[in-house]
N, C-alpha and C positions, 0 to 999 in steps of 0.2 A: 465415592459412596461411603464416608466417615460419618454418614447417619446412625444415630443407635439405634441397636434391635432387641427387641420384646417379645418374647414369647408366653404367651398365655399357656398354660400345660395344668396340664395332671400328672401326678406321677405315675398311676398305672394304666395311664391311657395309651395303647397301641400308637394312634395315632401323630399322638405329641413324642412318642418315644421315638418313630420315625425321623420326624423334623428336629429332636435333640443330636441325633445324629450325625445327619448330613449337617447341623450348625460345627459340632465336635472334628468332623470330617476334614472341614473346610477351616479350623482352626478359628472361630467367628465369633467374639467376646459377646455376649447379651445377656440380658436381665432375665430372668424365669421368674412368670405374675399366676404363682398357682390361683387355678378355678377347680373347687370343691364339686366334684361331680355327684355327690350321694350327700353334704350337710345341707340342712337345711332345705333340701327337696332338691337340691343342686344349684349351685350360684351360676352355672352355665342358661338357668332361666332367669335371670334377675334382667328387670330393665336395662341394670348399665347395663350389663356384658350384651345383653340384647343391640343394642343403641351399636357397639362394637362389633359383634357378629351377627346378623340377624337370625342366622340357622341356629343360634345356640349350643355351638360346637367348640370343643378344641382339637388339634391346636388352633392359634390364631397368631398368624407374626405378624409384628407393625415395624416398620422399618421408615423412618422418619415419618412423615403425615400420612404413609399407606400403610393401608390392614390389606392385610393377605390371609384367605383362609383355604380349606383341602389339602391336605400334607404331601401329594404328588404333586401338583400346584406347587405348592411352596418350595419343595426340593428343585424342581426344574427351575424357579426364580433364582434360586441360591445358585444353580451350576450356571447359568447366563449370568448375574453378575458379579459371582466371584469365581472364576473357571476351573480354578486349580485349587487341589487337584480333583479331575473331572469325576461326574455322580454318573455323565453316560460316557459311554466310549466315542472313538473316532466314527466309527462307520455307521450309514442308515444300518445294515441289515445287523451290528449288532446291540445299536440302538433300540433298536424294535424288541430285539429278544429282550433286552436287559427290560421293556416296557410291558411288554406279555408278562414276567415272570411277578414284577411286581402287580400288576394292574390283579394277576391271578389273586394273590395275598389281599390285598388295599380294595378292591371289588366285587370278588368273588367268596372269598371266606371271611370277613373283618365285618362285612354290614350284618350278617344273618348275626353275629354273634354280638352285634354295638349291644350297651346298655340301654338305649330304648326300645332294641326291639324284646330284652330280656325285661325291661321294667311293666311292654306293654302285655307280656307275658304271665308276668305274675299279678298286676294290678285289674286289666282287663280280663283275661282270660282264666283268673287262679289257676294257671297252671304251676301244679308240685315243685319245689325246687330240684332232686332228683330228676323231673320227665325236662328242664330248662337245661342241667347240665349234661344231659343224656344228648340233647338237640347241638348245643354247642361241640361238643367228640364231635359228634355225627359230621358236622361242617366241617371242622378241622381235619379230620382224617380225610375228608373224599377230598376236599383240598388241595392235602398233601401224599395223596395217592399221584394226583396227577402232577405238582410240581417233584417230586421227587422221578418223575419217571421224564419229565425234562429237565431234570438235572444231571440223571445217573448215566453214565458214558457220552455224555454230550460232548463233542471235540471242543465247543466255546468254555465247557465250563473247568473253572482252574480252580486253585483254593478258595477261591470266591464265586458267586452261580455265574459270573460273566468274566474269565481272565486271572488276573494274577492282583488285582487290587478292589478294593469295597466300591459297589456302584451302589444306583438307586433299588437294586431290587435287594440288595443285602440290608437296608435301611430298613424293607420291608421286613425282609425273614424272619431277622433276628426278633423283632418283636412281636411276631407271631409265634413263634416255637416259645416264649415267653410264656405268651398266654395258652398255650396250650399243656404244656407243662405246669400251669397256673391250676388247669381243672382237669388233669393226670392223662392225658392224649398218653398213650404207650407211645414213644418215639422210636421204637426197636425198627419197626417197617421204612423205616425212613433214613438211612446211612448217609446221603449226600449230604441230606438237612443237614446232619448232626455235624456231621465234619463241618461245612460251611460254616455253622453257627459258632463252631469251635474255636474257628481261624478268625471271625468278626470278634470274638468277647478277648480273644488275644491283644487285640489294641485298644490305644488309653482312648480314642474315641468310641469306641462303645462302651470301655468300660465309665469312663464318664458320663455318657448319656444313662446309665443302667437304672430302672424306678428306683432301688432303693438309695440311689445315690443323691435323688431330690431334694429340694430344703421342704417339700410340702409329703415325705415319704414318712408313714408313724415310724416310733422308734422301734418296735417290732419288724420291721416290713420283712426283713433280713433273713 
């Protein structure tokens, strides 16, 4: 598999910081092709990138003549064909969990919060930016009310929400607590989070994947 790999990213997009990760993870040399999510009306609507993803999303990895797109999607590609070291564990049952915790983050909290449902918020509905970032908390915390209460005394959960090493749901967290700390979430309620996220920003693969460490991050970002 000495195909080259392409990632279409943003720098502050949850999504694509996900799939930085498990590339960083699994040690996976490739190109980052920033897509402008806010100039010019966002380059994620342009015809190319259209042609390239048709939902108009990032991330998107191309991996010789395949586009792969959905960042849980993508993760699972990367752990089938580069195995080591693993994004899930050995077993179904703690497969599943490590799948729950993320699908929680990446399905349950991350869509109510995307930039199109906040673009269609203020352009269709003018709602105040105040009552947008008021709705965003709101998500984040009930959230992270319930992953925090499947992580805290959990006998699976180790320095990481599954064990003693970074799975797929840590790929998740880390960029979540990101952006919630992005729009001031009190993290105080949340101890497992915080530990966990602590022990992932400890190694050089997340500190490498980190937004501001982008080539498309402003020079402020920091």
């Amino acid at each position: 598999m000495n195909e080259p790999l392409r990632l279409y990213s943003y720098w502050r997009s949850s999504a694509a910081y996900r799939v930085r990760i498990g590339l960083h993870l699994k040690g996976l040399a490739f190109e980052n092709v920033p897509v402008h999510l806010l100039e010019g009306g966002g380059q994620q609507h342009s015809e190319a990138y259209r042609q390239l993803n048709p939902q108009g999303l990032v991330p998107l990895l191309v991996h010789g003549q395949r586009r792969m797109s959905q960042s849980l999607a993508i993760l699972e590609y990367l752990d089938e064909v580069w195995p080591e070291p693993p994004l899930l564990p050995a077993t179904a049952r703690e497969r599943q969990r490590v799948r729950a915790l993320a699908s929680l983050i990446a399905c349950d909290i991350h869509p109510l919060n995307n930039l199109r449902v906040l673009k269609y918020f203020e352009h269709d509905w003018n709602v105040p930016a105040p009552e947008r970032e008021d709705w965003i908390r709101h998500w984040i915390e009930t959230g992270f009310k319930a992953l925090e209460a499947m992580l805290a005394d959990h006998p699976s959960t180790g320095d990481f929400c599954e064990g003693e090493f970074p799975t797929l749901a840590d790929c998740c967290l880390v960029p979540q607590v990101y952006n919630a700390r992005r729009y001031g979430v009190d993290m105080t309620p949340y101890p497992t989070i915080r530990r966990i996220e602590a022990a992932c920003l400890a190694l050089p693969a997340f500190q490498a994947a980190s937004p501001e460490r982008q080539p498309d991050a402003p020079a402020n970002a920091g």
